[in-house]
N, C-alpha and C positions, 0 to 999 in steps of 0.2 A: 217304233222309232229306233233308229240307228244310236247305237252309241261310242263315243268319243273318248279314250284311256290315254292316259300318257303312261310312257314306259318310262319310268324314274331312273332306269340304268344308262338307256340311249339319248334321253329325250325328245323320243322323237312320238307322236300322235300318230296312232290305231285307229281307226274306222271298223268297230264291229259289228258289220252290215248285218244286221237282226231281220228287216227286212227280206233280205237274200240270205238268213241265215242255210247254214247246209247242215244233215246229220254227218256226225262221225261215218257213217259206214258208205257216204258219198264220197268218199277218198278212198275207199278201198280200190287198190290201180288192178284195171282191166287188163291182165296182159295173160300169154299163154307161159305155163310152167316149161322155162329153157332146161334143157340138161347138160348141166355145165361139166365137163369133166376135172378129174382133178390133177391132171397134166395137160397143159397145153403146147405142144412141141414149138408153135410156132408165137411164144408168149415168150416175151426177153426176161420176165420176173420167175418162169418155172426152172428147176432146176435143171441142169446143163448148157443152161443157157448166158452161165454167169459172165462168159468172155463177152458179151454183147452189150451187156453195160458196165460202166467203169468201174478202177478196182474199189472196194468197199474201202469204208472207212473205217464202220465197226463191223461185227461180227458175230452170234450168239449159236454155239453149235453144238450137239449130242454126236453120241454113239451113230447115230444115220446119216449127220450131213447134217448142213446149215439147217436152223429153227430162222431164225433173223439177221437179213442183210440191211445192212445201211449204204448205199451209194450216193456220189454227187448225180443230181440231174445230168443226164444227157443233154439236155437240150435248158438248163440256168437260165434265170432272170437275170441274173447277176453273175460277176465274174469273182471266182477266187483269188486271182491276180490285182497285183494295184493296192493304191493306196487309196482312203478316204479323202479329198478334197472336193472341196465346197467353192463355188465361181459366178461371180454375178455379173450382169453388166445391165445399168439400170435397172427396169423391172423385172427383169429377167433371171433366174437363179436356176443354178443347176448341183449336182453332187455325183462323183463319179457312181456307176453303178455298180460295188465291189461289196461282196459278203457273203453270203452261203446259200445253196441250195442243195438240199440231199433229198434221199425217195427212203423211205423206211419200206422195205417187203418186209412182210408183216408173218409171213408163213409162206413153206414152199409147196401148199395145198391150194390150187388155181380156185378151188370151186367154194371156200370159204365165203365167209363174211361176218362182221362182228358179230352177230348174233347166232350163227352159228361155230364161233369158232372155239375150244374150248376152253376152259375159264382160265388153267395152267398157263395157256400160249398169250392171253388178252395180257394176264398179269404182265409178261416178260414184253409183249412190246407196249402198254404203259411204262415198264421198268425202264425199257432203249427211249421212251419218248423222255424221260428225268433224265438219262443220262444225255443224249444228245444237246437238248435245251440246254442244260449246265455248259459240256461241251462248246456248241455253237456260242454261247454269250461270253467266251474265254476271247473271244475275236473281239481287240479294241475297237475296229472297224465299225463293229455291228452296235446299234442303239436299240433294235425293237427284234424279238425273234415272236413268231407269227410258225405255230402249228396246227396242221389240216388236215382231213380226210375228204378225199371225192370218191364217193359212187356210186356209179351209172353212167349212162351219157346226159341225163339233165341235170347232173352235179359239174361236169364239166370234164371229165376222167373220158378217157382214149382208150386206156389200159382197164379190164376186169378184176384182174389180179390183185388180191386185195394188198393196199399200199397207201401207205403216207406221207404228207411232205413238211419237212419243216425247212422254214426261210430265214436267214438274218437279216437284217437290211440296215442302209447306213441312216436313215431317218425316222423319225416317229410319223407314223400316219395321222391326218389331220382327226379321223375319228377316235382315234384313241386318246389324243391327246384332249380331245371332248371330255369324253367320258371320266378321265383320268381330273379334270378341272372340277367335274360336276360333282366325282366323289369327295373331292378336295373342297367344294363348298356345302354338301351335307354333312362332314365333316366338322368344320368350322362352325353352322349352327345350333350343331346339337349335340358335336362331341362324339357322333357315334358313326360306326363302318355301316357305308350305307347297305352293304351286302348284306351285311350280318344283323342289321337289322330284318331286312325283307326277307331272310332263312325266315326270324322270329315268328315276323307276320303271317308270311304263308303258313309255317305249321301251325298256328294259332286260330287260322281261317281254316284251312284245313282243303276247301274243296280243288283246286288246284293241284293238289299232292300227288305225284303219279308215283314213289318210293320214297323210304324214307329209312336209311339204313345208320348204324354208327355213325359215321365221319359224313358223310354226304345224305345231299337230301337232293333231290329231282322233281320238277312244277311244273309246270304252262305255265309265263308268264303273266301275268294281269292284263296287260296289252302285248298278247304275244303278236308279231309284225304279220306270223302267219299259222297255216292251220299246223297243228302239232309240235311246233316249235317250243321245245326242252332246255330247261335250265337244269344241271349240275352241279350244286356248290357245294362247295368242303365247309364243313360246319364251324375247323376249326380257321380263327383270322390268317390269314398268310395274304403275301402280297404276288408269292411266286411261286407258279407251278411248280417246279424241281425242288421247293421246300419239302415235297409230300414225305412222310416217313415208312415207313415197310408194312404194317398192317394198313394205312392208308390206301396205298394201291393196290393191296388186295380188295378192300372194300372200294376202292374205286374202278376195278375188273370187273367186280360181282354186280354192282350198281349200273356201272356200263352195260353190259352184257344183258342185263335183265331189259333196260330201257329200249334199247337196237331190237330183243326180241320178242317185243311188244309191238313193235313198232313191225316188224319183221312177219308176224304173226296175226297184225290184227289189222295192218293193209296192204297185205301181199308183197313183201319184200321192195317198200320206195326204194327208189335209188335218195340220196341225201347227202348232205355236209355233216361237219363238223369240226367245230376249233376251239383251242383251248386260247383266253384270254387271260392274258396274264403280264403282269409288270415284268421288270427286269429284276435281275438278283441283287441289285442293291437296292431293291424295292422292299424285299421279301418280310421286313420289317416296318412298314410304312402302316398308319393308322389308319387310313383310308383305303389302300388299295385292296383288293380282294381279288384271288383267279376264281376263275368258271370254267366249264366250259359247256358249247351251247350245239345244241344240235337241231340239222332242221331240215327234216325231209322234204324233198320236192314234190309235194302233189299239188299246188298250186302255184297259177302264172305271174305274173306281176304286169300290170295295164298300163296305158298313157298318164290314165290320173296318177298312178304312182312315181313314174317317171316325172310329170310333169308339177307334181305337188310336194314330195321329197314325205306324203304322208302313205301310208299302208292300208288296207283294206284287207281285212281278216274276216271269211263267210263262214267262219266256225267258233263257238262261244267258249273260249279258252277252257272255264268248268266244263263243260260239254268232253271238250277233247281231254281234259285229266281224267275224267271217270269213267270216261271209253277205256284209253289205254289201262286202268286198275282194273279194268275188270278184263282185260285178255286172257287167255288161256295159253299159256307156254307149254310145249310138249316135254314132259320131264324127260325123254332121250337127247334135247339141246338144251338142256337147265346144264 
């Protein structure tokens, strides 16, 4: 029989079709080993290519040339120009579309990717993702900043190059402001951070656990939405990402980098997301709020019933997927 989890963080109800359960190694993606070079001439993110997207904002550079560029998007959601106003008529409301979009290149090596890239470089563009965030939230404009990774083409990414995006925007998203409620009433019941509760639980349970380092811990969610779908959470309360402190994002590099090469290693390099969630800076002390960040590789579709139910359907049994991934074998030449 199927069974029915509710995710305590989203609230939203899993289907973990037992029935149709699948093994871990039924995700392993079938595709032929590409050899990607580490220049691409005709790649706007490789280097010399820097007059083809706009000028950077930040910058990170050695003795060889740029390590990390920050640029606005070419092609924005949103406009840097303008002011914030809000305009209704009847039911109807709108908010101009004004606040930030930048791309983080992440390194000027085309043929990377988190999991392989080395632990030194992950640090420094974790380091530019604190520093931007801070950055980007200095804009009165902006109420919610929202940072991402796409890669592959079933993450949504055009571009191979590995790169990042973070967004300001002038509104809060209705789901965050969910979640942001929800923690705000497990809070009130019980007096405790609902995050930091479920760090507790999970290591307490234990089977879930795919790392478990200093400052962060990494799970399969209880009712993860999907197969291999990775929580990240800083152990210690914070409300805001860019709170992190300097051995922090080292162990959030090393934590990172181990989980993408499991994952990299143990189903043939998914393409996948990832996003950090996280309050705003004058969150960063809130008793409720807690950043994560969640990652979720694409080797599973999403159906009409999900569409048409707002519920998930998950054919891999979350313990199942943590104890696959603990037990991969990382090649110590990408450790």
């Amino acid at each position: 029989m199927s069974e029915i989890r509710l995710n305590t963080i989203t609230r939203e109800w899993v289907i973990i079709a037992k029935e149709k359960v699948k093994k871990p190694e039924d995700f392993i993606i079938v595709k032929e080993q590409e050899r990607h070079p580490a220049f691409l001439k005709t790649c706007p993110f490789c280097p010399g290519n820097e007059a083809v997207t706009p000028k950077e904002t930040f910058k990170i550079c050695d003795e060889k040339g740029w390590k990390i560029r920050v640029v606005p998007n070419k092609f924005a959601v949103l406009s840097r120009e303008g002011e914030r106003a809000r305009t209704h008529t009847g039911l109807y409301k709108n908010v101009n579309g004004v606040g930030t979009h930048e791309v983080i290149i992440e390194t000027p090596v085309h043929n990377l990717t988190t999991a392989t890239m080395p632990l030194e470089q992950l640090k420094e563009v974790i380091q530019t993702y604190r520093d931007r965030f801070l950055e980007v939230y200095r804009d009165q404009r902006v109420e919610h900043v929202i940072l991402f990774k796409n890669s592959g083409s079933a993450s949504g990414t055009t571009i191979e190059h590995p790169h990042s995006q973070i967004v300001g925007i002038p509104v809060t998203p209705l789901h965050i402001r969910s979640r942001i409620e929800n923690a705000m009433r497990f809070f009130d019941d019980t007096g405790e951070c609902l995050m930091c509760r479920m760090i507790k639980d999970e290591l307490n349970e234990g089977t879930r656990i795919v790392m478990d380092t200093k400052h962060f811990t990494a799970f399969v969610p209880y009712a993860a939405l999907s197969p291999f779908h990775i929580w990240i959470f800083s152990k210690r309360h914070s409300g805001f990402f860019a709170d992190m402190q300097s051995e922090e994002i080292w162990d959030l590099a090393s934590n990172l980098k181990s989980i993408m090469g499991r994952l990299y290693h143990g189903l043939n390099n998914p393409d996948f997301n990832y996003v950090v969630r996280s309050g705003s800076s004058c969150e960063a002390n809130s008793g409720f709020i807690h950043w994560y960040l969640s990652i979720v590789p694409r080797v599973a579709m999403a159906s009409g019933f999900e569409l048409g139910s707002g519920m998930y359907i998950n054919p891999l049994i979350p313990e199942s997927a943590a104890e696959y991934l603990r037990n991969v074998k990382i090649p110590e030449y990408t450790q």
